[in-house]
C-alpha positions as CSV (number, residue, x, y, z in Angstrom):
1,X,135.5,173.7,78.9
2,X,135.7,176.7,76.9
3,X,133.0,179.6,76.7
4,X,132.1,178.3,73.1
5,X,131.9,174.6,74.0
6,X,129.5,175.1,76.9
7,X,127.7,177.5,74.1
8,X,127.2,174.7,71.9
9,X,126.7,172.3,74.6
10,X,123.6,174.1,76.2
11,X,122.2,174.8,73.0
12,X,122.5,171.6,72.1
13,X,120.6,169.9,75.2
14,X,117.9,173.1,75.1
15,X,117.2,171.4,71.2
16,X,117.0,167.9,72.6
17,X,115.0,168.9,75.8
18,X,112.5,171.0,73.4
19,X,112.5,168.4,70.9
20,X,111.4,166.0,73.9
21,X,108.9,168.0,75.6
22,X,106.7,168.7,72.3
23,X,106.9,165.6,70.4
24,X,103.7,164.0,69.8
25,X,104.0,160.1,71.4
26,X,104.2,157.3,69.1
27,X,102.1,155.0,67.7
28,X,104.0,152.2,69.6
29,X,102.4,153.1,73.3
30,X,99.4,151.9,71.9
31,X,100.4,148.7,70.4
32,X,102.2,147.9,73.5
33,X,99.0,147.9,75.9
34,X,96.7,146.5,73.2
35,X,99.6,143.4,73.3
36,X,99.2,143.1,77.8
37,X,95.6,143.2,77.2
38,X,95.8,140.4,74.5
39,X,97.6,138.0,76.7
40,X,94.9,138.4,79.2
41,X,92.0,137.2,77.0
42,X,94.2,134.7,75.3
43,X,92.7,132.2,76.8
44,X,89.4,133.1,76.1
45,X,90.6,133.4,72.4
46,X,91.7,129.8,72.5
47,X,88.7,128.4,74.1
48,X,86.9,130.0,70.6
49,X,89.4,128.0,68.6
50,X,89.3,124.9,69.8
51,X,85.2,125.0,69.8
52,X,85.3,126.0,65.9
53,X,87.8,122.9,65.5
């Protein structure tokens, strides 16, 4: 690996590890544990529909 390689290389990952580090978290986190705590009261939720039928 030349000098200018590992140049590029290391600036490269710094970019990518910076990029990481300070980026805000999605949206998707959030839709993701909303989901979990759906399945729990999914029962619940069809107990409702079945009453209303």
């Amino acid at each position: 690996m030349t000098k200018k390689s590992f140049f590029y290389a290391t600036f490269i990952m710094s970019i990518a590890f910076l990029f990481h580090a300070f980026h805000s978290p999605s949206t998707a986190h959030a839709g993701f544990f909303d989901r979990v705590k759906d399945i729990y009261t999914a029962p619940e939720k069809l107990d409702e529909v079945r009453e209303r039928v």
